[in-house]
C-alpha positions in Angstrom: -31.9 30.7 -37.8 -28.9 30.3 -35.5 -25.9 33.0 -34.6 -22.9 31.5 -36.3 -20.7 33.8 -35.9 -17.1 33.0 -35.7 -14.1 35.4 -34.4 -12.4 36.0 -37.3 -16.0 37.0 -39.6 -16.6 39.6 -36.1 -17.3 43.0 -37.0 -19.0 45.7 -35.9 -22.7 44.9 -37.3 -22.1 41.1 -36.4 -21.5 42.4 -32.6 -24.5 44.4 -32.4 -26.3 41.4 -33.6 -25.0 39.6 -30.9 -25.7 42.1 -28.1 -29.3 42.6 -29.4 -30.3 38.9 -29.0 -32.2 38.5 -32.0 -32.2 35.6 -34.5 -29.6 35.9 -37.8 -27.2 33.8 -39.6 -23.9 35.3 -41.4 -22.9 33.8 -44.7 -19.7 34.4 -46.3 -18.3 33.8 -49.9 -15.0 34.8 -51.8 -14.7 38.3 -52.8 -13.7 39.0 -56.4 -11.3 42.2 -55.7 -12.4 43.0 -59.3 -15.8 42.9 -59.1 -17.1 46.2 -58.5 -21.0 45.3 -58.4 -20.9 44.4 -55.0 -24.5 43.5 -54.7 -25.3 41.5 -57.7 -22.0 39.8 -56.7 -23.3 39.2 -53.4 -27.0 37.7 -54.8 -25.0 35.8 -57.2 -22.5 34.5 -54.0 -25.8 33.4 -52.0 -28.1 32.1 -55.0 -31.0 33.8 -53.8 -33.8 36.3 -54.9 -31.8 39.6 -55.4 -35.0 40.8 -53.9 -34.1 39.6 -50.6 -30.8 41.0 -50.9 -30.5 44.6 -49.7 -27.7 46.9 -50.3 -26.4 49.9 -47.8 -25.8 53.2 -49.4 -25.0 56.3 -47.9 -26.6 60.0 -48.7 -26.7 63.0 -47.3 -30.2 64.5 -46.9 -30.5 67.9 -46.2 -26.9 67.7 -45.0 -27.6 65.5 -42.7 -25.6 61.8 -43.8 -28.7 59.5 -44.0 -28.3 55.3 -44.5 -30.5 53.7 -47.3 -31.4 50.1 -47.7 -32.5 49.0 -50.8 -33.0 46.0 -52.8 -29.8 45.1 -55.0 -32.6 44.9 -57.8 -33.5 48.5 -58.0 -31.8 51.9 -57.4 -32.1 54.4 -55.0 -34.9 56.7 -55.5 -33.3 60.3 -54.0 -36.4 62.0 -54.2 -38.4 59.6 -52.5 -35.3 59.4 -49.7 -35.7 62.6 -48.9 -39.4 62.5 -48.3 -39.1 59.4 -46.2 -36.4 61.4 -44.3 -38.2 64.0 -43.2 -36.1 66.2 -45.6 -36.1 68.6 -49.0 -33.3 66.9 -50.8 -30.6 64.2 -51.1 -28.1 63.4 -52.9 -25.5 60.3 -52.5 -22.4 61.2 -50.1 -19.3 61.1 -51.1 -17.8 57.6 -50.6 -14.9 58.8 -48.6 -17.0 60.8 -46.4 -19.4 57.4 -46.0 -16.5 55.4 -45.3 -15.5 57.9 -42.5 -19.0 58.3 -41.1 -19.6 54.8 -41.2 -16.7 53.3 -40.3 -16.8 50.5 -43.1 -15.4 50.2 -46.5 -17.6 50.9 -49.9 -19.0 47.3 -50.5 -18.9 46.8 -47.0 -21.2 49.2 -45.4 -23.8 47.4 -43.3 -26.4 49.6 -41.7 -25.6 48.0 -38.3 -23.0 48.7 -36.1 -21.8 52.1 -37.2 -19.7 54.3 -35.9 -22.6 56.4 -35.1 -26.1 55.7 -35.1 -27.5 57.1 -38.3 -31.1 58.4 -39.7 -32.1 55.5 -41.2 -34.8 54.4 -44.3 -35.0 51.1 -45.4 -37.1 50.0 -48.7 -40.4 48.9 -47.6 -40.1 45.7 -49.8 -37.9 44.4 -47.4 -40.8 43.7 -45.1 -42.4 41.8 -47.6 -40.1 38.8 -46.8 -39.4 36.2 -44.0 -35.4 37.6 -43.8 -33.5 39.9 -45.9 -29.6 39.5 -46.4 -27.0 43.5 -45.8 -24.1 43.7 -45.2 -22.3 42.5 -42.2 -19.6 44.8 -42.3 -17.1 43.3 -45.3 -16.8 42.9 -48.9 -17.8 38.9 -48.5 -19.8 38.6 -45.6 -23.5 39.0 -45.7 -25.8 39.1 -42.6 -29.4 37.5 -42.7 -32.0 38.3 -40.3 -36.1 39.6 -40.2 -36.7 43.0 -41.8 -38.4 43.5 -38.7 -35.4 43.1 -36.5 -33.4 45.1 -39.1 -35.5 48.3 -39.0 -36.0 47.7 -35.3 -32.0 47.6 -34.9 -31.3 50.6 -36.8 -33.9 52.9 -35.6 -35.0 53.1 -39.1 -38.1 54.5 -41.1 -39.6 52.4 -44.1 -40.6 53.6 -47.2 -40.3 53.3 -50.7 -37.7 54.7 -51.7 -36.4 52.3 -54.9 -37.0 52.3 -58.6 -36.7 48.8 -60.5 
């Protein structure tokens, strides 16, 4: 897997991928501005497993705003956030408060590269594949790397913390 990124697909998450060093490759597609199933559009875009395609959703956890990554297949499972968080409870943050914390746009949210490095948890399936496609930072553009890399990146905890 080569870097292909190109200036005008640069954001913030494709930028940290740079700096880190480590192997990904950024795919892009066509947005449908009225497609509000961001993920399923995304698995659709890329004709791949939506098991292997992860989405990026923001909650807070004990008050504390907490990324999840989670399969595109399942749901988030708040509960089971919270345990893997170290926390009591958690609920989904509101999207303009994501969007400011993050510093990306709702369907665009990549756990890399935010404004702010973030508690992370990422779905433990994830590891139970050779890459896994987020975010890279826009409605459209989709980063692949290892799961390893990703939670490595991001600081982040694994656990199951999605429902099918």
């Amino acid at each position: 897997m080569g870097k292909k990124v190109r200036g005008a697909q640069g954001t913030p998450a494709t930028v940290a991928l740079t700096a880190s060093g480590v192997a990904f490759q950024v795919h892009s597609y066509q947005h449908d501005p009225a497609v509000r199933s961001y993920g399923e559009e995304a698995v659709a875009a890329l004709g791949t497993d939506p098991g292997r395609v992860f989405k990026t959703l923001v909650a807070e956890v004990d008050g504390a705003m907490t990324v999840a990554v989670v399969p595109v297949a399942g749901t988030l499972d708040l509960k089971a956030l919270a345990t893997a968080a170290g926390g009591k409870r958690a609920a989904l943050a509101d999207p303009a408060a994501a969007e400011r914390t993050t510093g990306y746009v709702r369907g665009g949210i990549s756990p890399l590269g935010t404004r702010r490095p973030l508690p992370t948890v990422v779905d433990a399936s994830a590891l139970d594949h050779p890459t896994v496609f987020v975010s890279a930072g826009r409605r459209g553009l989709e980063v692949e790397l290892a799961p390893e890399d990703l939670v490595s990146l991001t600081g982040a905890r694994t656990g199951a913390i999605s429902r099918q």
